[in-house]
N, C-alpha and C positions, 0 to 999 in steps of 0.2 A: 256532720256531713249530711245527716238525712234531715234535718232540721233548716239547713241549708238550700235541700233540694225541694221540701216541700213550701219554703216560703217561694226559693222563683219560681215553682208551678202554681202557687194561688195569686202571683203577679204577674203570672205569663212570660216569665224573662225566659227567654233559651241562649244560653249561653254559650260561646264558642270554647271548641275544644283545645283545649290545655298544647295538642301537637302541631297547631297551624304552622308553617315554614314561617321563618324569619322574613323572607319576603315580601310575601301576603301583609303581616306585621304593619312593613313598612309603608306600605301602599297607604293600607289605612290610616296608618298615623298622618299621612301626607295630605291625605282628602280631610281628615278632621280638621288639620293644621287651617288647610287653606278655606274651607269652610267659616271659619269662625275669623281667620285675617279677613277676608270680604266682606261678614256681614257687620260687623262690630268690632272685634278686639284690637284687629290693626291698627283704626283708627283711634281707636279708646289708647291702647299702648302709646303711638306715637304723640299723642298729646300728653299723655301724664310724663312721658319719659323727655319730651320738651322743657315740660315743667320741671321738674325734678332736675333737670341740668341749667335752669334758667335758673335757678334759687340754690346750686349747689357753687362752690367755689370753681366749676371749671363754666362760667357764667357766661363769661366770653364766648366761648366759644359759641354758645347758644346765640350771643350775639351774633355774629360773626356769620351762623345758618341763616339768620333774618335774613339778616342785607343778605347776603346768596339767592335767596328765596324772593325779595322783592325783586332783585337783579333778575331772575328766572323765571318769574311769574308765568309770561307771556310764552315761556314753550310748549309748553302743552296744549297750544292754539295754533302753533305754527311749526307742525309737521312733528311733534313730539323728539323724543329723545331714544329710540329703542338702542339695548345695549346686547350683544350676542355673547357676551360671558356671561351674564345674568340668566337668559334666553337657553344656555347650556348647562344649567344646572341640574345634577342628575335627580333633584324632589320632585320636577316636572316628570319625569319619564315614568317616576312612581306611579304619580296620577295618573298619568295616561293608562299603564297597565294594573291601575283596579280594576276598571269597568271588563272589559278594555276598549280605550278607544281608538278609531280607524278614519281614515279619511279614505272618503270615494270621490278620485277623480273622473270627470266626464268629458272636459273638453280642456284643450290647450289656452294657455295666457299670453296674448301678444307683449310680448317684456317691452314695445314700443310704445304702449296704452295703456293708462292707467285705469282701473275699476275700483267699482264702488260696490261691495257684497253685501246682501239685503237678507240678512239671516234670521229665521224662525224655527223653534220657538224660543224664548227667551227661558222659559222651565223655571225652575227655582233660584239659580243662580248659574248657566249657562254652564254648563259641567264640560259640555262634548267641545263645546268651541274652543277652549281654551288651549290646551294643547295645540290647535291648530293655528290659532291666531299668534297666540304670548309666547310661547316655549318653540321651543327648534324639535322637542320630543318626539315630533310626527314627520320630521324633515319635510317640511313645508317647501322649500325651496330648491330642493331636489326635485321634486314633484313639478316644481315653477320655476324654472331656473330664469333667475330676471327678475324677479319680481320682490318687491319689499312690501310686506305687510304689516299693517298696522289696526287698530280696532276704537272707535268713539264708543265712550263711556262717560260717565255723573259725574258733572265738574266738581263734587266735592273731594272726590278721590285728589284732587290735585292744588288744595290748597291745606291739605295736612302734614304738619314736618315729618320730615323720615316718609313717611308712605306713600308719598306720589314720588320719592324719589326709583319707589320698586314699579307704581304704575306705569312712569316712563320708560324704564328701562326694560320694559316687554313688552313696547311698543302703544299704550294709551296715548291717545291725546281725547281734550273735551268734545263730548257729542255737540257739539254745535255748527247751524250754518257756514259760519265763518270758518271755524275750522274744518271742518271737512273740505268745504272749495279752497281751501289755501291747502292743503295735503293733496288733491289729485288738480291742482291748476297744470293745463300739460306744459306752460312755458316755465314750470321750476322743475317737476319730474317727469321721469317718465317711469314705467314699471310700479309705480305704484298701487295696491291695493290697499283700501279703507273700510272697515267691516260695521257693520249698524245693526244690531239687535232691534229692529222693526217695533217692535211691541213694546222695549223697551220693562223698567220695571214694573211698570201698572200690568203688562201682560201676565207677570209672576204671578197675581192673585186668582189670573182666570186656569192656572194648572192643575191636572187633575189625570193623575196615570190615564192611558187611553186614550185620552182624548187631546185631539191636535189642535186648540185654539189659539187663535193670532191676533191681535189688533192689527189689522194692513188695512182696512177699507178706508179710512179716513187721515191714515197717514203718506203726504204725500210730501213733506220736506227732503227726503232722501231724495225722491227723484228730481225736484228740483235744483239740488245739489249738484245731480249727475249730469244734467241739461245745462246750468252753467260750465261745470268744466267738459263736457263732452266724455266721460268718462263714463265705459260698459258698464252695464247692471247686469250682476251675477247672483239671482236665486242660488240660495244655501238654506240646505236643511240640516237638522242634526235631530234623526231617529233614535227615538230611544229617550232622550230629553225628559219628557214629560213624566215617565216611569222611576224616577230615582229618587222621588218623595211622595209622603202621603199628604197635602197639606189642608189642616185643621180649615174646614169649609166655615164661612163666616157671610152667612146670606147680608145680602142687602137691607139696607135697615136697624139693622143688629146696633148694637151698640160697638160691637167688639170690632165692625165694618169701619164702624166712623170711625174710631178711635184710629185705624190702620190707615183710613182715604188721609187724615188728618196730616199722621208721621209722613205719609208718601209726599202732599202739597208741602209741605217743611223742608223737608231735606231730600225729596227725590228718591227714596228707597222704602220698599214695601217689607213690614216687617209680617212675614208671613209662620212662622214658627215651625217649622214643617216636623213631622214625623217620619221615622226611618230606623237606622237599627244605630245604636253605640261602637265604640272602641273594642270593648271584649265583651259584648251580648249584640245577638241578634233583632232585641224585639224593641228598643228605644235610645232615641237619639238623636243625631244630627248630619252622621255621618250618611249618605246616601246608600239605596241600594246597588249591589255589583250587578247592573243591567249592560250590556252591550252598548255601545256606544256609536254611530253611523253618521259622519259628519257629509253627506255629499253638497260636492260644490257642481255645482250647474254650469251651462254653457252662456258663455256672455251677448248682452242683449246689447247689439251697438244703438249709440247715441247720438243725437245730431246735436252738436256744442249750439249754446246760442245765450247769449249774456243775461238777456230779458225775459227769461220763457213766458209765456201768454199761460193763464189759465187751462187751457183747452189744451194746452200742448200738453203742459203736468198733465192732463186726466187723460191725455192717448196715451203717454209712457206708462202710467202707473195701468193702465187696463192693460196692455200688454205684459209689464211685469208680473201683473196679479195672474195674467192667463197662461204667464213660463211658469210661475209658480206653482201653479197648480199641477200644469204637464208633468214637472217634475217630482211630484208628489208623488202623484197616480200611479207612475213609470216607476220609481225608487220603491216604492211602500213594500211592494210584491215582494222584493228582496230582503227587506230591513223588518216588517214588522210583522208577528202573531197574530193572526186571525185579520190577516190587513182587509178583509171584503167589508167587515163591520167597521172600520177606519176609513174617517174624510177629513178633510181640510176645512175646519168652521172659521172661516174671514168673520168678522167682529169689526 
């Protein structure tokens, strides 16, 4: 035992104690789980486990998910598939209470008008949103009675067997123009909400506890989205984000940069490796840290519909979204963040 304690002291491991509740337990298993389904293993699983049933004698049936799958292709472009059994599964509630996370309502949702939520920062893998957007865990619709929501995400997630069939059913559909204006078009829905991680994954690399950077200045496809369908734009923050990993800095230039700019032009996903604490030690890992979680959703910015918007119209919307967004920064942070006077909003 002492041989034990002095090797994790000359590695720095501090390891959790042997009496943590069964609870706690779970929590974490559930963020490691979903951690690693996101960044890799999901994917990696449901391909080898495709295969593995393509070349096993129940072969058919693998068949059989093809054609399903080419038959299905197109939903996740056209208003997705969310499913509220899936949405009600108690692994979600776990995550929600490691951190814990909370959502701050500020203003009411006309369930008559559909929105378009313009959420930052993107962090390392969106920890705080999730709960709010995918899972029922936050009771979203209590909170919004009317309203159905949904979240655009990396069209890869939905051409992999098995796995886009979980991205659907907690409401994904692809981040794309097309799909987004065919999700909030107001002559198919109404009450709908559609959420866009602004930064998107290129933003993950600019993460750094403390500090609140965003790629918004030059992204302005969302708001032209919102201007074809006339659907409010609702700044959403989620405090706390930024602080649930350490991720390994990799300047400009670097080899270990390209290597990553590279993965991300490939396949859309930044592979950032981030540091954090493990499963049973606190000093390494994958698992994030248990930071507080503050999801506020903001008051919506009405829109004037208009099929064609003009360039000048996008850059009036998007300077007024950039100037709610920031109100609501300034206003929230007081509440949500440590030492918030040294904390601002770096547009990028």
């Amino acid at each position: 035992m002492d041989l034990f304690r002095s090797v994790s002291d000359k590695l720095g491991i501090k390891w959790a104690p042997l009496d943590v509740p069964l609870e706690r337990r779970l929590q974490t298993l559930a963020i490691f789980c979903w951690f690693h389904f996101m960044t890799s293993c999901g994917v990696m699983f449901s391909i080898y486990f495709f295969i593995k049933l393509l070349y096993s004698s129940y072969w058919y049936l693998a068949i059989a998910y093809s054609v399903w799958m080419l038959f299905d292709i197109n939903t996740a472009q056209k208003g997705g598939r969310p499913c509220d059994w899936v949405r009600n599964w108690t692994w979600w509630k776990y995550q929600c209470d490691y951190f814990p996370t909370k959502m701050i309502k500020t203003a009411e949702l006309d369930p008559s008008k559909n929105y378009l939520l313009g959420c930052i920062p993107h962090g390392v893998i969106c920890m705080g949103l999730f709960p709010v957007l995918a899972s029922n865990a936050l009771e979203f619709t209590k909170h919004y009675p009317g309203i159905k929501r949904g979240f655009a995400t990396l069209p890869l997630y939905f051409y992999v067997p098995f796995f886009r069939e979980i991205a659907l059913s907690i409401g994904g559909t692809i981040a794309s123009d097309d799909s987004i204006v065919y999700s909030l078009d107001p002559k198919r829905y109404k009450g709908n909400a559609v959420a866009v991680v602004i930064g998107g994954a290129r933003e993950a690399a600019l993460t750094h506890p403390g500090q609140y950077n965003t790629i918004l200045k030059q992204r302005k496809g969302f708001v032209r989205c919102a201007i074809k369908t006339g659907a409010s734009l609702v700044p959403t923050i989620t405090f706390g984000e930024v602080d649930l990993y350490e991720p390994v800095r990799k300047p400009e230039g670097t080899f270990a940069r390209k290597c990553q700019d590279m993965v991300y032009k490939v396949i859309g996903i930044n592979p950032l490796f981030p540091r954090a604490r493990g499963m049973l030690q606190y000093s390494y890992g994958s698992v994030p840290y248990r930071k507080p979680l503050f999801v506020v959703i903001g008051a919506p910015i009405d829109v004037k519909r208009n099929l064609d918007p003009t360039p000048e119209e996008v850059d009036a919307v998007h300077a007024l979204f950039i100037e709610k967004m920031i109100e609501l920064f300034e206003r929230e942070k007081v509440n949500y963040v440590e030492n918030h006077e040294n904390v601002n909003l770096n547009l990028v």
